[in-house]
C-alpha positions in Angstrom: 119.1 113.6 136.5 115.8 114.4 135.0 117.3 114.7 131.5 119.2 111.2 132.0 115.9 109.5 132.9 114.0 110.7 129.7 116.8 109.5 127.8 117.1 106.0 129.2 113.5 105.8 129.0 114.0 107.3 125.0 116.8 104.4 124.2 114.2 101.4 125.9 111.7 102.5 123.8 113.9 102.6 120.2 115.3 99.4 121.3 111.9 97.3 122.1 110.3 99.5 119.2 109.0 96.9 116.0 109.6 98.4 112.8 106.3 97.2 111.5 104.1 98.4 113.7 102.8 102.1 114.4 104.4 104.4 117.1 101.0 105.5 118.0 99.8 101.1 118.7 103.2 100.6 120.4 103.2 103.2 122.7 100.2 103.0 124.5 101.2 99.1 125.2 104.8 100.3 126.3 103.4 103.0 128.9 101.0 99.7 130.1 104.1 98.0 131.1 105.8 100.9 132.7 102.9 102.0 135.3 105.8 103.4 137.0 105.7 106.3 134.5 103.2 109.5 134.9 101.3 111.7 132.5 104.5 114.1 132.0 106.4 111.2 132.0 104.6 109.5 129.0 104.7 113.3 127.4 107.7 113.7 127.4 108.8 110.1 126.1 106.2 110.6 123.4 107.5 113.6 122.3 111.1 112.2 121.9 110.4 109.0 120.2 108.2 111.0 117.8 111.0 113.7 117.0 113.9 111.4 116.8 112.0 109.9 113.8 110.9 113.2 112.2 115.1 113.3 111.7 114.2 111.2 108.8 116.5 109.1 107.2 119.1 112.2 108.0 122.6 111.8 109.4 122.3 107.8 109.5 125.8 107.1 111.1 125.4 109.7 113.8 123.9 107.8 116.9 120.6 107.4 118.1 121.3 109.8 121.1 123.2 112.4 119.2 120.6 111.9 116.6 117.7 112.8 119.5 119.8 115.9 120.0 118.9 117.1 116.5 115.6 116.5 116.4 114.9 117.7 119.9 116.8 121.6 118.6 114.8 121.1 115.3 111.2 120.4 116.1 111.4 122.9 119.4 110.5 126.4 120.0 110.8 126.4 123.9 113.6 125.7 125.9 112.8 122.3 127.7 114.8 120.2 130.7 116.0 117.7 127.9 117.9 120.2 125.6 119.2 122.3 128.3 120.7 119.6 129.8 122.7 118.0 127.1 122.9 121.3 124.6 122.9 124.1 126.7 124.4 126.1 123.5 121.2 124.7 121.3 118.9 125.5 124.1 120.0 129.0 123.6 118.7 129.7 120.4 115.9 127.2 120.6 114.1 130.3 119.5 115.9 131.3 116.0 113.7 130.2 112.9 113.4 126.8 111.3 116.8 127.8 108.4 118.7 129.1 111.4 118.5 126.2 113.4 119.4 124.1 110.5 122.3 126.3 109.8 123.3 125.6 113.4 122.9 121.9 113.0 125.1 122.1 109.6 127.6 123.7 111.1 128.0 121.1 114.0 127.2 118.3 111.4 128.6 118.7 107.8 127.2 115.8 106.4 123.3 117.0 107.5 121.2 117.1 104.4 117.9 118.7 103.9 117.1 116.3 101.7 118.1 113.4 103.7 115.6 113.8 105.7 112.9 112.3 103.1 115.0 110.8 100.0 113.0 110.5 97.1 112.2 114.2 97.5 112.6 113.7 93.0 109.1 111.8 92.8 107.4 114.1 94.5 103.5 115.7 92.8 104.7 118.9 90.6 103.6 121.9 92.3 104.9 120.9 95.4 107.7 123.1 97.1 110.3 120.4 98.1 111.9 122.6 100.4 108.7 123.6 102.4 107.6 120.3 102.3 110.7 118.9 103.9 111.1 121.6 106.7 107.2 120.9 107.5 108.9 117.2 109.0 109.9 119.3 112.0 106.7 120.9 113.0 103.8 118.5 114.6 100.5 119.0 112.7 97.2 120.1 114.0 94.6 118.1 114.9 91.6 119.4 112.5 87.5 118.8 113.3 85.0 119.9 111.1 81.7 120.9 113.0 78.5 119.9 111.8 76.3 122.5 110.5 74.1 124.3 113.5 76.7 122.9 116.0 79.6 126.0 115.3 78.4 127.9 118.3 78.1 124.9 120.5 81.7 123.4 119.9 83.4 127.1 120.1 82.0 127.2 123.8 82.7 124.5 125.1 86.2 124.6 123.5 86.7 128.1 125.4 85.4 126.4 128.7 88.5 124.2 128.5 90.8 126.4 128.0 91.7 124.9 124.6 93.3 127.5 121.4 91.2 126.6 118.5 91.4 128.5 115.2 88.3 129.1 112.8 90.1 128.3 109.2 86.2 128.4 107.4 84.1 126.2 105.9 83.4 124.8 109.4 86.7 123.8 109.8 88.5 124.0 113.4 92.2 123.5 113.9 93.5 122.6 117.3 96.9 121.5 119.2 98.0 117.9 118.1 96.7 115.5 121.3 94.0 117.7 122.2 91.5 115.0 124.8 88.2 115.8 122.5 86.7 113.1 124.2 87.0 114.6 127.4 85.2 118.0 126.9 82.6 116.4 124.5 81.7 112.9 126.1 78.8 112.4 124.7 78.3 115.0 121.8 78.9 114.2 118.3 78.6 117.9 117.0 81.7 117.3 115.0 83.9 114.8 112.8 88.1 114.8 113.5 89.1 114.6 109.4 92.0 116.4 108.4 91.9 119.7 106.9 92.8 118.5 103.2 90.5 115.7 103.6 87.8 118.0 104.4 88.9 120.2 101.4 88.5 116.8 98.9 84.9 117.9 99.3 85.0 120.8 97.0 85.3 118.6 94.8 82.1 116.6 95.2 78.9 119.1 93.8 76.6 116.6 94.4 72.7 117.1 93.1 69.8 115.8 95.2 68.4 112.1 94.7 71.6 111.6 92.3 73.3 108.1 93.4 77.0 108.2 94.3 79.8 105.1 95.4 82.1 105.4 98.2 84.5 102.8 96.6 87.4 102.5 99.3 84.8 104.1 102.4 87.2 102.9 105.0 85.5 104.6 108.1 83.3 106.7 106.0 84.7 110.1 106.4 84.0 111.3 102.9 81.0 110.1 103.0 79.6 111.6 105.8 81.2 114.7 104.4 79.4 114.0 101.0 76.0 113.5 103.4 76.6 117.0 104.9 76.3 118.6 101.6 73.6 116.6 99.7 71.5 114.9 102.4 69.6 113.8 100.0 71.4 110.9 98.1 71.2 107.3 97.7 74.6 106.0 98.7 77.0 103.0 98.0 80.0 102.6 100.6 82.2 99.8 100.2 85.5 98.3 101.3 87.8 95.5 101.6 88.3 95.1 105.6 84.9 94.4 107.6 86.2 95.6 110.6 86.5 98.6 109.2 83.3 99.0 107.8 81.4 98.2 111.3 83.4 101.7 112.4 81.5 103.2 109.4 78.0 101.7 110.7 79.2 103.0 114.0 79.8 106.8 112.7 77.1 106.9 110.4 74.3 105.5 113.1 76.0 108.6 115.7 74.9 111.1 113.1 71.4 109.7 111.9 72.3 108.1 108.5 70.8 105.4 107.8 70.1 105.7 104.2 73.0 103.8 102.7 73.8 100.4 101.2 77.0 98.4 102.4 79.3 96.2 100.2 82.6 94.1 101.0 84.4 94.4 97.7 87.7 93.3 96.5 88.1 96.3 93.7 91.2 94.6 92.3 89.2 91.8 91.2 85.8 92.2 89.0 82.9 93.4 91.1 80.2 92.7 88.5 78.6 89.8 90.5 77.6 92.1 93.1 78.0 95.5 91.1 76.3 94.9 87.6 72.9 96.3 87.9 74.0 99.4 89.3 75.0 103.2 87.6 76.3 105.9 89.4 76.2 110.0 89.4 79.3 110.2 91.4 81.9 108.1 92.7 84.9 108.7 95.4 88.0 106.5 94.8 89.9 107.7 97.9 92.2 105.4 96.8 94.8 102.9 98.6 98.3 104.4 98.4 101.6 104.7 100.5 100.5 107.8 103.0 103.6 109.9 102.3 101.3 112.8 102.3 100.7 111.7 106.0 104.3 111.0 107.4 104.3 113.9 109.4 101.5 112.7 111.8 103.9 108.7 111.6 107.1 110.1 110.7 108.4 106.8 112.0 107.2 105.6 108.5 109.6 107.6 106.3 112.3 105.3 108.2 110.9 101.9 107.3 109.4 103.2 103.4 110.8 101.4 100.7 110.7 103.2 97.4 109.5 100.0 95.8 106.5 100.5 97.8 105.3 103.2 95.3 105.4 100.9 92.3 103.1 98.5 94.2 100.8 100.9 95.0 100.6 102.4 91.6 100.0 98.9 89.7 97.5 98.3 92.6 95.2 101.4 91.7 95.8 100.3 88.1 94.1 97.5 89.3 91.0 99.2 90.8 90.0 102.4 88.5 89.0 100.1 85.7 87.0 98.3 88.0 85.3 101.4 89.5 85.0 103.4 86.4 82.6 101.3 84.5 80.2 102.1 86.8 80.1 105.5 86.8 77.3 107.5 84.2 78.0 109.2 81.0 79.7 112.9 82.2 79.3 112.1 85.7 82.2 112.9 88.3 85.0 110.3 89.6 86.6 112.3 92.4 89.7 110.8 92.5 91.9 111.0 95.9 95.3 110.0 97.7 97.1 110.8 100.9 100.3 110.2 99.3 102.8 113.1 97.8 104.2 110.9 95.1 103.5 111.7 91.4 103.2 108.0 90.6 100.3 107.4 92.7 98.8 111.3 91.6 99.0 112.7 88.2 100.1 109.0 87.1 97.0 107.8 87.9 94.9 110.4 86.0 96.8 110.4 82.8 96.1 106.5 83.2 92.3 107.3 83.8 92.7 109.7 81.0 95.0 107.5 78.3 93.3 104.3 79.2 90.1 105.3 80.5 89.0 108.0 78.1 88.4 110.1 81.2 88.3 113.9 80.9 90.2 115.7 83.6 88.0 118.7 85.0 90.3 119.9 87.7 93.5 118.7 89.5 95.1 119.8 93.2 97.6 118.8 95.0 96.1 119.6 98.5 99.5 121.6 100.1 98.8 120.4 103.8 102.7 121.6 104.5 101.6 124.9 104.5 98.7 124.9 107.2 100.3 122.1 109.8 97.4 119.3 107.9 98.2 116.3 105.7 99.5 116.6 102.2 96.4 115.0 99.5 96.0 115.0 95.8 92.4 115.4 94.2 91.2 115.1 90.5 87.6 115.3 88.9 87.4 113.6 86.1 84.0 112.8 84.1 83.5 109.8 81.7 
């Protein structure tokens, strides 16, 4: 009976679901409606409604129940009520590895393809393994923090007082269970940021020198460049964006850890910034620039099923756009660090043979960023200097 609930509840959700709207801003609006439903309730839907997507765009005419069924064997390791119920004989090896569970699911299904699951597989950054990438659609990332220096110590007790498995991965970089409540065992601290691991591993990239000045060009929230602040305190910065809103979240993070030192600009970068831009020469800039996310599909899986490929080519001419508009700014052989969250060549090494055919950039290290292989978010940094 239990099993027939969660599915009912499952089916309401697909079928009031928007396809233009994130799972994780639905959800909380859905469970709102439905006071009826508790905490393991709302788990358990959650968990569902986030693996029937992670099927991809594979086996499209099988349906959506049947479809649950796969995803549900796929993204498992422990038996649970849902899969016993309906797949009893899946629930029994809910235990074999990831390629043994997808022969299992070939077998049943013929027509299941791998590569189904995330189609344009062919565009994908060289260097990264398709296959791994693929399989990595069935496993729920981490959620990531990196602790601010002094604060280790502090953050690994209190994570053992709650009972929460952390790992150390270095470089002051803590990995924890996806949905970890932070906010309930540090109410009030702010001994850490929540970036992904890649992101945090963009700043290897950075070397910044003291007193040199450096641009955040697409800041967003400002998580690289409070991560940019934690290595060279001792900068003048630039942070700028498009969205306002988004921007007052960056005044908000930067005033919880004490930096103040900063200018703030609302820029357009697809349009010529010189009005508010031309007296200034920078020692470093970050272009963490807009782009389609399919590095991060594994955290909103729900977005491989509403991408369209022609999506790439927009977001290509749109930083096409931008690095021109960004570049003349920067010093003579002084660093652009140049950064996507997307796993598409277009967007990646495109962009740098642009900055380098165009541009007359020099590239001083590439990396795709291979998230797949630690449960984090797939990136792609450059360094190029003018």
């Amino acid at each position: 009976m239990k099993a027939l609930n969660q599915l009912k509840t499952f089916q309401r959700i697909l079928s009031q679901y928007p396809a233009d709207t994130p799972l994780g801003k639905f959800l909380p609006g859905f469970f709102r409606m439905n006071k009826q439903m508790g905490s393991t309730d709302r788990k358990v839907a959650s968990r569902l409604i986030y693996n029937y997507f992670r099927l991809g765009k594979a086996l499209p005419s099988l349906p959506d129940d049947e479809r649950l069924l796969v995803a549900e064997f796929l993204c498992n390791n422990q038996v649970n009520s849902f899969i016993q119920h309906f797949k009893p004989e899946w629930a029994a090896c809910i235990g074999f590895s990831l390629d043994e569970k997808i022969a299992i699911i070939k077998s049943a299904h013929p027509d299941f393809k791998l590569s189904d699951v995330y189609p344009w597989a062919d565009r994908l950054s060289a260097g990264i393994d398709r296959d791994a990438f693929l399989k990595s659609f069935f496993i729920q990332p981490d959620l990531f923090i990196r602790v601010r220096k002094g604060f280790e110590q502090q953050v690994k007790n209190e994570l053992k007082k709650a009972e929460i498995t952390f790992k150390d991965e270095g470089n002051n970089c803590f990995s924890l269970p996806n949905g970890t409540r932070l906010e309930n065992i540090f109410p009030k601290q702010h001994w850490f940021e929540v970036q992904d691991m890649s992101s945090q591993q963009t700043g290897q990239f950075f070397k910044p020198q003291k007193w040199e000045q450096w641009w955040d060009a697409c800041a967003a929230s400002g998580g690289k460049s409070l991560l940019l602040n934690e290595q060279e305190p001792d900068l003048k910065l630039v942070v700028s964006d498009i969205r306002e809103s988004i921007l007052a979240n960056l005044d908000e993070r930067f005033d919880q850890v004490g930096l103040r030192r900063y200018q703030k600009k609302l820029l357009d970068l697809t349009e010529n910034p010189d009005p508010y831009m031309h007296d200034y020469a920078f020692d470093g800039i970050i272009l963490d620039a807009p782009c389609s996310g399919s590095g991060t599909w594994g955290r909103t899986p729900e977005m491989i099923s509403q991408f369209n490929p022609v999506r790439i080519d927009f977001f290509q001419r749109l930083q096409q756009s931008i690095i021109p508009n960004v570049v003349k700014y920067l010093k003579a052989d002084k660093p652009l660090i140049y950064i996507t969250c997307s796993a598409f060549k277009a967007e990646n090494e495109d962009a740098v043979d642009f900055m380098v055919s165009e541009l007359g950039l020099k590239v001083e290290s590439q990396q795709v960023l291979k998230g797949y292989e630690h449960k984090a978010d797939t990136m792609f940094v450059a360094r190029l200097v003018k």
